[in-house]
C-alpha positions as CSV (number, residue, x, y, z in Angstrom):
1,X,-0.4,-2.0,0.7
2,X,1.8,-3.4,-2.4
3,X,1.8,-1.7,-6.0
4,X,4.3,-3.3,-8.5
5,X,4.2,-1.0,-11.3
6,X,5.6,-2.2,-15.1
7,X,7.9,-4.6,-13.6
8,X,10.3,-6.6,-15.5
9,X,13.4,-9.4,-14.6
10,X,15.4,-10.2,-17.0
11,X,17.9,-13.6,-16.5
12,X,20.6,-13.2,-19.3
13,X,18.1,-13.4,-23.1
14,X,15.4,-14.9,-20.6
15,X,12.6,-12.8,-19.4
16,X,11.1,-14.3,-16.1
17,X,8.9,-11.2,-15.5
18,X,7.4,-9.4,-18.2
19,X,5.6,-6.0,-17.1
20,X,3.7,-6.9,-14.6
21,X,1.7,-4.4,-12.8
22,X,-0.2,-5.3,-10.1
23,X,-1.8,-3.5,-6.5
24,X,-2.7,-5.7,-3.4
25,X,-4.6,-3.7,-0.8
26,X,-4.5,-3.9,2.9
27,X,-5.5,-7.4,4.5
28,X,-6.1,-8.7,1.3
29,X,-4.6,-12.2,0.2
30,X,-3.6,-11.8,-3.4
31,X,-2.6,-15.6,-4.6
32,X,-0.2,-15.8,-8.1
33,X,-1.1,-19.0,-10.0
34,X,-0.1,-20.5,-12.9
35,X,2.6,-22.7,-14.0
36,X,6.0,-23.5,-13.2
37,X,8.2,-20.8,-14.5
38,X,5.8,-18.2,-15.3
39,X,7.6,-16.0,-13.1
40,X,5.1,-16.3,-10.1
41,X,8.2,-17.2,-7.8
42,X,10.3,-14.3,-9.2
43,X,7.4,-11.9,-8.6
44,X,7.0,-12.7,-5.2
45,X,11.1,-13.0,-4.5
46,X,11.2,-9.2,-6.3
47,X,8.5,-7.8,-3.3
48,X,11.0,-8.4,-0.5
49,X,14.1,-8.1,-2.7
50,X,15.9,-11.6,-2.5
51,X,15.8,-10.3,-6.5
52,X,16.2,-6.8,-7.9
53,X,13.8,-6.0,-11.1
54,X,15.4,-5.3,-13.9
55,X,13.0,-2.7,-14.0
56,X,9.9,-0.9,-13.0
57,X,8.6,-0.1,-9.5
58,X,7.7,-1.6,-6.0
59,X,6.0,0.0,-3.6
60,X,5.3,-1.3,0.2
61,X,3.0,0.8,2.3
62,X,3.7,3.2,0.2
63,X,7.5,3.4,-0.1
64,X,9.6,2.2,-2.8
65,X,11.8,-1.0,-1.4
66,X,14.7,0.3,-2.7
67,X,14.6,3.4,-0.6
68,X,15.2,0.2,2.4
69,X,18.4,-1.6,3.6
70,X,17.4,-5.2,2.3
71,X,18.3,-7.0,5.4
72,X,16.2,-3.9,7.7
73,X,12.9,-4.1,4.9
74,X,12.6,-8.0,4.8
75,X,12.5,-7.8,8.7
76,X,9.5,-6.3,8.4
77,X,8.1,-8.6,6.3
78,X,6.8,-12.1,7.5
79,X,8.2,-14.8,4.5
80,X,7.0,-18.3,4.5
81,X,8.4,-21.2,2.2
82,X,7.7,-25.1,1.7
83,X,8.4,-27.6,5.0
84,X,8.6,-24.0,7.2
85,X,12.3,-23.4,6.1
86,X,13.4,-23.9,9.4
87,X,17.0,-23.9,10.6
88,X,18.2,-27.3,11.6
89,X,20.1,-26.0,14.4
90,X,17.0,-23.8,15.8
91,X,14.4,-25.1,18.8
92,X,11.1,-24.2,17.9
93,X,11.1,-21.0,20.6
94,X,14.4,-20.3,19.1
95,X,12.4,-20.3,15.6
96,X,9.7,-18.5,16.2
97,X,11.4,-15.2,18.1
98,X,14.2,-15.0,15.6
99,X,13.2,-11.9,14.2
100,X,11.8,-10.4,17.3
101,X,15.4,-11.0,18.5
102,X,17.0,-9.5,15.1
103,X,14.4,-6.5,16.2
104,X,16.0,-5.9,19.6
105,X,12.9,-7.2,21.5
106,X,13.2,-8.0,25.2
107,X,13.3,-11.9,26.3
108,X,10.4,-11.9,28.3
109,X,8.0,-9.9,25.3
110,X,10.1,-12.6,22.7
111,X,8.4,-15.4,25.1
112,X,5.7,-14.3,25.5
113,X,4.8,-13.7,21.8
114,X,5.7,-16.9,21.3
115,X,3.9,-18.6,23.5
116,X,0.8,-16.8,22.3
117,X,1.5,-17.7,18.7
118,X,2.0,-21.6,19.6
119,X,-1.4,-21.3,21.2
120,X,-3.3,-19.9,18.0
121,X,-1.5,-22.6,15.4
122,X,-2.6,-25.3,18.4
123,X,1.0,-26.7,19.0
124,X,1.5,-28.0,22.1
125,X,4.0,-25.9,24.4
126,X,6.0,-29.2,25.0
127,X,7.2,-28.5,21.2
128,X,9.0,-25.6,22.6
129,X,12.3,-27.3,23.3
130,X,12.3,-29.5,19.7
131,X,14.2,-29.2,16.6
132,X,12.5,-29.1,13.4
133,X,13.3,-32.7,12.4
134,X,11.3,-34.0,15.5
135,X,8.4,-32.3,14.0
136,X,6.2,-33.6,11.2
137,X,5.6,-32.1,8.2
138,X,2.2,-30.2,9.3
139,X,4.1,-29.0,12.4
140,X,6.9,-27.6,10.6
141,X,4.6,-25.6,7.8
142,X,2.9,-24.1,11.4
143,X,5.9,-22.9,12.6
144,X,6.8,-21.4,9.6
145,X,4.1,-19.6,9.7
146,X,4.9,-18.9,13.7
147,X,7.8,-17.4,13.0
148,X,6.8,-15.0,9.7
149,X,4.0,-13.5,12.4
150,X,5.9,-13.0,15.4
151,X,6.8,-9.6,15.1
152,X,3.2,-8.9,13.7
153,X,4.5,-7.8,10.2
154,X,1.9,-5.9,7.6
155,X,2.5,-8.2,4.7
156,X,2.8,-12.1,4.9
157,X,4.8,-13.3,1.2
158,X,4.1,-17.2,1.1
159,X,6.1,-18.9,-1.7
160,X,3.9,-22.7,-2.2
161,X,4.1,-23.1,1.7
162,X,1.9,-26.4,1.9
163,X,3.5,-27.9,-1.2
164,X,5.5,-29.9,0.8
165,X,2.6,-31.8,2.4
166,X,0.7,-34.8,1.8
167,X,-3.0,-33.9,0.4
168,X,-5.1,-34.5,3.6
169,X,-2.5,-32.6,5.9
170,X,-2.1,-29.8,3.3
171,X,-5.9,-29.4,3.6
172,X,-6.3,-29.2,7.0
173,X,-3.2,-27.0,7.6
174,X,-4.0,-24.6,4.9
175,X,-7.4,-24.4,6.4
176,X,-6.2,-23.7,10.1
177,X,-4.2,-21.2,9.1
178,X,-6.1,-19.5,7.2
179,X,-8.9,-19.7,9.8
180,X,-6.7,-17.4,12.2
181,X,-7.7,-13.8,12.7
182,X,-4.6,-12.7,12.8
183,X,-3.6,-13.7,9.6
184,X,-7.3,-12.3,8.3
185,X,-5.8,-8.9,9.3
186,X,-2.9,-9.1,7.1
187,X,-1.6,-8.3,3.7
188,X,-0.9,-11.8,2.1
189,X,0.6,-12.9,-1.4
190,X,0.1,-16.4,-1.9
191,X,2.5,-18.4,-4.8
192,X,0.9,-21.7,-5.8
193,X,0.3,-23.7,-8.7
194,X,-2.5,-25.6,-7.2
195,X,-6.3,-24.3,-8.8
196,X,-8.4,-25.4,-5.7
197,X,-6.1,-24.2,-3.1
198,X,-6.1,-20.1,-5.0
199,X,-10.0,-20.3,-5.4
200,X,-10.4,-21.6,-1.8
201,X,-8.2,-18.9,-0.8
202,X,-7.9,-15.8,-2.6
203,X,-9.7,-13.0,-2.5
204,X,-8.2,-12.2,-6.1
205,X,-6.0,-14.5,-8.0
206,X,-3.2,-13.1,-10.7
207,X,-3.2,-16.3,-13.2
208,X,0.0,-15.5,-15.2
209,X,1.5,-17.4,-18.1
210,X,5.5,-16.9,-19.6
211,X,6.4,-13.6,-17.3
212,X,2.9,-12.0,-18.2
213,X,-0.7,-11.6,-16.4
214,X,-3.5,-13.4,-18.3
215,X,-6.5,-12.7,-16.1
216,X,-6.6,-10.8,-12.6
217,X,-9.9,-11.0,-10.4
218,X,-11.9,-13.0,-7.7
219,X,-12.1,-16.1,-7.7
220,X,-15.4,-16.7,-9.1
221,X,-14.8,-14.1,-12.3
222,X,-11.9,-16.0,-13.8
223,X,-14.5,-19.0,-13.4
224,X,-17.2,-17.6,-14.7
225,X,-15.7,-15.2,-17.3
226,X,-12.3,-16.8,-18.2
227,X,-10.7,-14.2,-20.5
228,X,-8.8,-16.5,-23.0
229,X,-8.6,-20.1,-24.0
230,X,-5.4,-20.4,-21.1
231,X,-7.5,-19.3,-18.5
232,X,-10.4,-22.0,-19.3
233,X,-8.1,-24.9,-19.8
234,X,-5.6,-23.9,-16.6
235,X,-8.9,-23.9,-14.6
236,X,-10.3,-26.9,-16.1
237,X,-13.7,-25.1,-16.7
């Protein structure tokens, strides 16, 4: 579903990414650990071009993004940040069927997507009407996740989405969500810098350190067959 091929960013002498080739495939969730500034942010930013490579190749479903209008591609593609990244100004219904609307979807299929998707994420419809700083912090990272879904997009980027969170809530939230079918069904690259949450997660995790890959596999490989001295000491084995 993604292939990033030899791709590079380059910030001025700095180099965030550093040839980094990796393929995701289709309903996989792909999680991109390390530390901060290792250019796991950049990575994911570079997918639905909020930043252009500097060079090498990305590939969505088989088409290279830049053969895409940015604001048409990243339609398409359901984006999730810390706290939900909701709009201040934006009820919950408003939220969630903003790109449905963007899309040209009629009212009624708008409301009733959204209703459906408050049911799965177990908000109460009486949310509907709110604004996002009514909600707490677990409601907010749900309709986030609401909104990146609505218009049932392949590929689901998620850039630390429970880092916002207190520990217990994270937990639970991250759990919930990732309990959904829906979500099961879809291509998902996770950004995190938090070990338990990628091995409870991922079904492979790309551990990279200064703009460069150091291990990609499952979970239980770069456990039990950490490939350098980084690897064992980021994972605490």
């Amino acid at each position: 579903m993604i292939e990033l091929t030899n791709l590079t960013k380059r910030f001025a002498t700095h180099t965030a990414v550093d040839n980094v080739s990796i393929t995701v495939g289709k309903g996989e969730t792909m999680v991109l650990l390390g530390t901060s500034g290792c250019g796991k942010t950049t990575t994911l930013k570079m997918i639905n071009r909020l930043i252009e490579p500097t060079s090498g190749s990305i590939r969505v479903d088989g088409v290279d993004v830049r053969q895409q209008a940015g604001p048409d591609f990243r339609r398409r593609i359901g984006y999730v940040i810390q706290d939900g990244g909701l709009f201040p100004h934006y009820t919950v219904a408003e939220a969630i069927a903003t790109v449905p609307k963007l899309l040209g979807w009629n009212e009624t299929d708008s409301q009733q997507r959204t209703r459906e998707l408050v049911g799965k994420l177990q908000l109460p419809e009486s949310l509907l009407n709110r604004y996002p700083a009514e909600l707490s912090g677990g409601q907010r990272q749900r309709v986030g996740l609401a909104r990146a879904l609505a218009a049932r997009p392949p590929v689901v980027l998620m850039d630390e989405p429970f880092g916002a969170l207190d520990p217990f809530t994270r937990r639970h939230v991250r759990r919930e969500l990732f309990g959904l079918n829906e979500l099961k069904e879809t291509t998902v690259v996770l950004v995190t810098h938090d070990v338990s949450e990628a091995l409870e997660l991922a079904d492979r995790i790309v551990l990279m350190d200064k703009g460069r890959i150091v291990q990609i596999g499952p979970p239980d490989e770069l456990l039990n067959q950490p490939a350098t001295d980084f690897v064992r000491d980021f994972l605490d084995i």
